[in-house]
DRENPA-3360 file (N, C-alpha, C; in nm, 2 decimals, always signed):
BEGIN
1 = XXXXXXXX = +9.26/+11.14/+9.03/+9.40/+11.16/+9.01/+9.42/+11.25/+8.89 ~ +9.47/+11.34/+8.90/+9.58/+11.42/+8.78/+9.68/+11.44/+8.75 ~ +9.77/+11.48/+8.68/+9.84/+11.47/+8.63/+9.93/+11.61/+8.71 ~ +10.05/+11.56/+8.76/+10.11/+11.71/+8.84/+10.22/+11.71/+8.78 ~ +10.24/+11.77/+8.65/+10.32/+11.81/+8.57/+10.44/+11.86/+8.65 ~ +10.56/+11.74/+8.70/+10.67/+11.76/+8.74/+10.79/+11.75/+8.63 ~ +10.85/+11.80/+8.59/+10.97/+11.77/+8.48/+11.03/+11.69/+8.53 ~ +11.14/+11.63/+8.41/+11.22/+11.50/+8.48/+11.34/+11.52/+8.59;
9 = XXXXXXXX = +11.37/+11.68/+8.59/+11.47/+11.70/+8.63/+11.40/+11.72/+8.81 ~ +11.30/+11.74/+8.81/+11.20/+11.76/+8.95/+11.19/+11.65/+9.00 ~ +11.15/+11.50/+8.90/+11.13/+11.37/+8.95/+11.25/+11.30/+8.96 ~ +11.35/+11.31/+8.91/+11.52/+11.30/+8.95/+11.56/+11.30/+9.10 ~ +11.49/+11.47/+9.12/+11.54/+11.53/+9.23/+11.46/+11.39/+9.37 ~ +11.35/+11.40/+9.30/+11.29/+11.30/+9.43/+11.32/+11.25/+9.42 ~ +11.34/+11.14/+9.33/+11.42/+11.00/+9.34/+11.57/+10.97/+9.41 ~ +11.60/+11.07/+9.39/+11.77/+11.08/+9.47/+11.75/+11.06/+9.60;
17 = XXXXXXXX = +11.61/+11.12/+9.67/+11.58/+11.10/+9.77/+11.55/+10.99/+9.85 ~ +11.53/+10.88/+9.77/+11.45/+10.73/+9.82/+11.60/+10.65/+9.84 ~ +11.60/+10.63/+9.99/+11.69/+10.51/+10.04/+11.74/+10.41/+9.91 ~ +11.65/+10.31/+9.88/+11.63/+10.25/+9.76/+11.72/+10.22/+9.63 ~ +11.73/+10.38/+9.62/+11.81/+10.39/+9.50/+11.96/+10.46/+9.54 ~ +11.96/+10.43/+9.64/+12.14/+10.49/+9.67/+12.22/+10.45/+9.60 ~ +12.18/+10.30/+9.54/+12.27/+10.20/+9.49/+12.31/+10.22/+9.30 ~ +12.20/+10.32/+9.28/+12.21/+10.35/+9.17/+12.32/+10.48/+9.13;
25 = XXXXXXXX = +12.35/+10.51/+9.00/+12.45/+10.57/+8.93/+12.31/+10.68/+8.93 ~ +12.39/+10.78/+8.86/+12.34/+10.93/+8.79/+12.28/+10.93/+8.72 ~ +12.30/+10.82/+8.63/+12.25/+10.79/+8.49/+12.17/+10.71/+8.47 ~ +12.16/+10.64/+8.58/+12.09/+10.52/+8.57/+11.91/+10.55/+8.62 ~ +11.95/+10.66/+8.77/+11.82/+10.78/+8.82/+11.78/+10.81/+8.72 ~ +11.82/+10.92/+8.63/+11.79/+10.98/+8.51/+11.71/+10.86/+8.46 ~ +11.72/+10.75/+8.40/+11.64/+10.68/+8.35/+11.54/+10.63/+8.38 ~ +11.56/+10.64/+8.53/+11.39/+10.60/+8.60/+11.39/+10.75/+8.62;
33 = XXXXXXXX = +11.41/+10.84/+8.61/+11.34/+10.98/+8.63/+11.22/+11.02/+8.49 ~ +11.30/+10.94/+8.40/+11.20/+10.97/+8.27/+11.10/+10.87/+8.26 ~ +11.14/+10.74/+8.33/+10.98/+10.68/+8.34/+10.91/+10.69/+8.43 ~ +10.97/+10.78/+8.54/+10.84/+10.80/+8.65/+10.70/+10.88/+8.63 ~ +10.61/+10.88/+8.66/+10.55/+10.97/+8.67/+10.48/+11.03/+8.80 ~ +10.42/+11.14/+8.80/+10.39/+11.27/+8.86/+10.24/+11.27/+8.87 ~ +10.14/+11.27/+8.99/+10.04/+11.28/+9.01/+9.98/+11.40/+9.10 ~ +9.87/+11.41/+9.07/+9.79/+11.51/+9.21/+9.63/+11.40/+9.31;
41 = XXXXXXXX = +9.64/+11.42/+9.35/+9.56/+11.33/+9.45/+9.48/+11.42/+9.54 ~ +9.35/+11.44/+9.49/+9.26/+11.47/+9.61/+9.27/+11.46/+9.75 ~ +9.17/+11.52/+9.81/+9.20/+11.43/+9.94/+9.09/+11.34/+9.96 ~ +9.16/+11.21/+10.01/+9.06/+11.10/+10.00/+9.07/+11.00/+9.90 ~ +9.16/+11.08/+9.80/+9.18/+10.97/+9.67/+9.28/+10.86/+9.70 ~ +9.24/+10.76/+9.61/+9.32/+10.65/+9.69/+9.47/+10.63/+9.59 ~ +9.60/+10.61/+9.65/+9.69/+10.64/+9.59/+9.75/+10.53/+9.53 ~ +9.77/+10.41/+9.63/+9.77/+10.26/+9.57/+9.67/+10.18/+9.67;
49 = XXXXXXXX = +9.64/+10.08/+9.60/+9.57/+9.98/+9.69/+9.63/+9.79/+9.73 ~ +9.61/+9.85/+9.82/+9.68/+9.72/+9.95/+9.66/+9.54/+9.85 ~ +9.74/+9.50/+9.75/+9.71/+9.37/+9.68/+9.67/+9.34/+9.58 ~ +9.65/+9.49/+9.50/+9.56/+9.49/+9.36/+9.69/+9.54/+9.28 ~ +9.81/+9.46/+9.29/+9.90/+9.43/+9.19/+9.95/+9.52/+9.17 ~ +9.92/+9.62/+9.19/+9.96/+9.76/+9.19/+10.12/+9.78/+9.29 ~ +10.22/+9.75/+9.21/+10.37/+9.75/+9.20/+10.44/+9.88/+9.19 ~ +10.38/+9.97/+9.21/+10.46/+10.12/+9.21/+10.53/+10.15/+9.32;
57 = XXXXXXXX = +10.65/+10.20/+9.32/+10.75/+10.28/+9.44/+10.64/+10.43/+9.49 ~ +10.58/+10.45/+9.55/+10.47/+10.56/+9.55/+10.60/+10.67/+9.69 ~ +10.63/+10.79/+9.63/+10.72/+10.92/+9.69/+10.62/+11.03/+9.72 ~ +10.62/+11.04/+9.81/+10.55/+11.17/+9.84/+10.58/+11.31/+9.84 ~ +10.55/+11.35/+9.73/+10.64/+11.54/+9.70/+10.54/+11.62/+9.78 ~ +10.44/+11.67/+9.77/+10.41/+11.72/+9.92/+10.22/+11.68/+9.95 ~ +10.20/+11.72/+10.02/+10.11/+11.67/+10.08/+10.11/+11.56/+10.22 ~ +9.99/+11.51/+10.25/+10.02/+11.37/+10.33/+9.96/+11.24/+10.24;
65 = XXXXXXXX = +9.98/+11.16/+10.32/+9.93/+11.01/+10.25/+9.92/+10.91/+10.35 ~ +9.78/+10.89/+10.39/+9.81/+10.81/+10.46/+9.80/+10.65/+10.46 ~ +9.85/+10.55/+10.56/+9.90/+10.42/+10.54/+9.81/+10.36/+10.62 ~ +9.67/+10.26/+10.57/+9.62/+10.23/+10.59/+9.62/+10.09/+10.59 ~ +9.59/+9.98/+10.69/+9.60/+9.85/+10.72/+9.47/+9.76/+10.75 ~ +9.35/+9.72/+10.70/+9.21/+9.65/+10.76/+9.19/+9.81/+10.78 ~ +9.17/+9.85/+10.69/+9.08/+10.00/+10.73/+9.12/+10.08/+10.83 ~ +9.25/+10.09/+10.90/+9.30/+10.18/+10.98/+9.42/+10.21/+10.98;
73 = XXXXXXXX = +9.44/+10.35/+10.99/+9.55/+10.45/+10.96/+9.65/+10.40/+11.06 ~ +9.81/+10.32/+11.00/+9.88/+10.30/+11.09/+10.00/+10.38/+11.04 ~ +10.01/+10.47/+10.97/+10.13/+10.57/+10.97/+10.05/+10.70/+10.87 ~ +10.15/+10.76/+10.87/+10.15/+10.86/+10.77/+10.24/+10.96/+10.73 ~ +10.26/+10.94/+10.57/+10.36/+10.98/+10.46/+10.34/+11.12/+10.45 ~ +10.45/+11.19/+10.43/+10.50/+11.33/+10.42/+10.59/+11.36/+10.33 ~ +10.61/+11.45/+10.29/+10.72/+11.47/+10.18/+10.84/+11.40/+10.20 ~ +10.91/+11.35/+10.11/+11.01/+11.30/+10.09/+10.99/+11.13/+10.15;
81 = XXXXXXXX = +10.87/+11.10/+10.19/+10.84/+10.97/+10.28/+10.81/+10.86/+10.16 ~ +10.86/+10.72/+10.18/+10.81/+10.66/+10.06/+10.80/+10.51/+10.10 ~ +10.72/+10.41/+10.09/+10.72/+10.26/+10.12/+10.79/+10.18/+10.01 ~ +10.90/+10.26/+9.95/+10.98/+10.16/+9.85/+10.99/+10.04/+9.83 ~ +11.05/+10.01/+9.99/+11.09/+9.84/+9.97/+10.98/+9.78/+9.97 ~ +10.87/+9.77/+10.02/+10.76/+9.67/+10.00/+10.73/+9.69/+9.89 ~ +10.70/+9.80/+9.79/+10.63/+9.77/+9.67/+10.76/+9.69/+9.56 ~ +10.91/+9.72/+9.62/+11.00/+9.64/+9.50/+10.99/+9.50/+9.56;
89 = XXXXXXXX = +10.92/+9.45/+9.65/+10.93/+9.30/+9.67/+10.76/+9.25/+9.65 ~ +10.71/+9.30/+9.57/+10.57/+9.26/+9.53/+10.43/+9.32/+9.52 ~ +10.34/+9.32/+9.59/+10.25/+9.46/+9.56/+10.23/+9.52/+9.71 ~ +10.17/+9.60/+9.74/+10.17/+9.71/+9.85/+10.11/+9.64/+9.93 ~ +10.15/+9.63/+10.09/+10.14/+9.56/+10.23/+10.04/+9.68/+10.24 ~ +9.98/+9.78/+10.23/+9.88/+9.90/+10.28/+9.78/+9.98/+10.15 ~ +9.70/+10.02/+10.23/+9.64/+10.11/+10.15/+9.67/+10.24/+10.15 ~ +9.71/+10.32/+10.05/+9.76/+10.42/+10.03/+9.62/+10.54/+9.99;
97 = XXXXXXXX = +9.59/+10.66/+10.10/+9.49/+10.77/+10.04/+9.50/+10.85/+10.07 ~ +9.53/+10.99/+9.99/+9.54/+11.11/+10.02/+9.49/+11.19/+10.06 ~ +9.57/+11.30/+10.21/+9.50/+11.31/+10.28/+9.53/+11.48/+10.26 ~ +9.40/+11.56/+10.26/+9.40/+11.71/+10.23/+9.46/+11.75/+10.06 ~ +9.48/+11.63/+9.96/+9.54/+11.64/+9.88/+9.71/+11.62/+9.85 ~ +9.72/+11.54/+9.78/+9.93/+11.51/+9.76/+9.92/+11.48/+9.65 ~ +10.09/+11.56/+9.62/+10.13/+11.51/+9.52/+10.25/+11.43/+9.48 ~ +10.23/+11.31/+9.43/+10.35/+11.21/+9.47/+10.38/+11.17/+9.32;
105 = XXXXXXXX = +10.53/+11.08/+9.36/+10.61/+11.03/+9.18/+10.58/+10.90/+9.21 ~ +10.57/+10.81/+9.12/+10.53/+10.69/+9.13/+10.63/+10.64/+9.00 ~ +10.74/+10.52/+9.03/+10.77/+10.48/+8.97/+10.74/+10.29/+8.94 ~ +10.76/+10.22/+8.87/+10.68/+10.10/+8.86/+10.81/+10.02/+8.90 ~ +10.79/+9.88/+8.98/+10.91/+9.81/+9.01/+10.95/+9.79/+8.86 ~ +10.89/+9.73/+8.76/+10.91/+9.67/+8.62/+11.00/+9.78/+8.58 ~ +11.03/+9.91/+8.54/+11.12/+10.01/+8.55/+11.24/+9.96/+8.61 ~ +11.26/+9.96/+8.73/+11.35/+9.93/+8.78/+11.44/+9.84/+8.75;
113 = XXXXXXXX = +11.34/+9.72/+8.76/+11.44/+9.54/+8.69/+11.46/+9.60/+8.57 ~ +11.43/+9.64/+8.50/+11.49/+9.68/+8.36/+11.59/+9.76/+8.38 ~ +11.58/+9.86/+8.44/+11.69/+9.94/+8.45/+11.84/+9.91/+8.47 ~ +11.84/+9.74/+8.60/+11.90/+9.74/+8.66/+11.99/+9.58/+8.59 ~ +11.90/+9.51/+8.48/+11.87/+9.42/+8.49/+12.04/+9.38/+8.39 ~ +12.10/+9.49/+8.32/+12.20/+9.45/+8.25/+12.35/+9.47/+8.36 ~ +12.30/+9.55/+8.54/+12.37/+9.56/+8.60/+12.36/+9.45/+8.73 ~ +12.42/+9.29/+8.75/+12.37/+9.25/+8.87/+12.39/+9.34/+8.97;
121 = XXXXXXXX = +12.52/+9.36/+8.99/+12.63/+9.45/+9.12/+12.54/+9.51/+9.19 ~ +12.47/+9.63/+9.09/+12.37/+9.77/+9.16/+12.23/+9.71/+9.15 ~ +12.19/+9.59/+9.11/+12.08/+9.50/+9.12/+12.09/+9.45/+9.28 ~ +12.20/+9.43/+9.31/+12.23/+9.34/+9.47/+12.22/+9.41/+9.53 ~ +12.29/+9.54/+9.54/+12.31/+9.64/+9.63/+12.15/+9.74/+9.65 ~ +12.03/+9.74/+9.56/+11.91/+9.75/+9.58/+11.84/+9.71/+9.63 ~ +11.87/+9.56/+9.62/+11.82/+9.45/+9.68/+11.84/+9.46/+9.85 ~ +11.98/+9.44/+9.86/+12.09/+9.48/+10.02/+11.98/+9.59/+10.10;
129 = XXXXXXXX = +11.95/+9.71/+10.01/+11.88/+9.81/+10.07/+11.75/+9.84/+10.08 ~ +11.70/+9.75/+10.00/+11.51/+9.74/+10.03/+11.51/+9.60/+10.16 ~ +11.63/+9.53/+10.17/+11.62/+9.42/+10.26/+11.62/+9.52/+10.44 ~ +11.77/+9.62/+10.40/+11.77/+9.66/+10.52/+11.70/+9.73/+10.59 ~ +11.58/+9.79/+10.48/+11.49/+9.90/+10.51/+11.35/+9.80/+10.58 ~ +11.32/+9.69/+10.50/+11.22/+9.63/+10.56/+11.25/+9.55/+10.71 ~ +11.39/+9.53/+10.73/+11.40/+9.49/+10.87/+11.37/+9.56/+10.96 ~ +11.46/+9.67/+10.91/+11.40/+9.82/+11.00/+11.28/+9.87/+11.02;
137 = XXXXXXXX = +11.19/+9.87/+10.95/+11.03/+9.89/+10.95/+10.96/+9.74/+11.03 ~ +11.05/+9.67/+11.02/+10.94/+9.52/+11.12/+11.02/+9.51/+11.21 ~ +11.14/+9.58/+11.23/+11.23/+9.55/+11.37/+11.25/+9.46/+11.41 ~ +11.34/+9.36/+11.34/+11.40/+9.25/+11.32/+11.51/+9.29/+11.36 ~ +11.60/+9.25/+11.48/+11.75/+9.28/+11.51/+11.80/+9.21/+11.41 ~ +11.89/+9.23/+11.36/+11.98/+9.18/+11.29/+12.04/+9.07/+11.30 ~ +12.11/+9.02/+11.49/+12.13/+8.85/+11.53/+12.01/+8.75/+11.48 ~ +11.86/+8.81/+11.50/+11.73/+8.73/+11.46/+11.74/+8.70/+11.32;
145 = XXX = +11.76/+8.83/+11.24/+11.78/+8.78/+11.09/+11.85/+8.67/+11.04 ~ +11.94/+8.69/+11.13/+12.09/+8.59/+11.09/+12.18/+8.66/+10.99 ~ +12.18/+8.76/+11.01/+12.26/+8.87/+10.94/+12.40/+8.93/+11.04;
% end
C-alpha cells in the first residue's frame, strides 16, 4: 500500500458520496474528511481483511476491489462503491483485494463515534442508514424485519 495523496477537500468529496453519512452536516464531513485517509493498492494487495479487526469504512476512488468470502469473489467494488455499513457495525464480513490496482479513502468507525458522539440525533440517523443499507444487501423485506 501507498500513500495516494488526496487532499482533504478530494476525500470530502468521496465521503459525501457514502449513503452512510447522509445524516451528517458539512462540518461534521469535513471532520472525518481530515481524518480519513488515502491509499494506492496494487493489484492483488489486500485492502481489508475479513475479522482482523480491521474497522475501516473502505470507498473506492478508482480502480476495482474485489469482495471476497471463503476465498471467492462474491461482488465487486468500483468507484464510488463502499461496504460502509458492515464495517460501522464491527469488522469486515469480506475480504477486500485490489484488483489491477485502486485507490480508496479509508475512514476508521472510531472517527466516526467520535465525531458523532456529542450528537445522538445524527448518531440515530447513521445508525437508521447503515441498518437500512444492510437489509438491503441481505434482502430482508422489511414486514420480516418487523419494520
Amino acid at each position: 500500500m501507498m500513500p495516494a495523496m488526496l487532499s482533504v477537500l478530494e476525500r470530502l468529496l468521496v465521503l459525501e458520496e457514502v449513503e452512510a453519512f447522509e445524516a451528517l452536516d458539512g462540518a461534521m464531513r469535513l471532520r472525518l474528511a481530515r481524518r480519513a485517509r488515502s491509499a494506492a493498492h496494487g493489484d492483488g494487495a489486500l485492502v481489508a481483511e475479513r475479522g482482523a479487526g480491521d474497522d475501516r469504512i473502505v470507498v473506492v476512488v478508482s480502480g476495482e476491489v474485489a469482495v471476497e468470502v471463503d476465498g471467492e469473489v462474491v461482488a465487486s467494488l468500483g468507484p464510488g462503491d463502499s461496504l460502509a455499513e458492515l464495517a460501522l457495525l464491527g469488522r469486515p464480513a469480506a475480504r477486500l483485494v485490489a484488483r489491477g490496482g485502486a485507490i480508496c479513502v479509508t475512514v476508521g468507525r472510531h472517527e466516526i463515534y467520535e465525531s458523532t458522539r456529542d450528537e445522538p440525533e445524527t448518531a440515530y440517523q447513521v445508525l437508521e442508514e447503515v441498518m437500512r443499507q444492510l437489509r438491503a444487501r441481505l434482502q430482508i423485506p422489511l414486514a420480516l424485519a418487523g419494520l
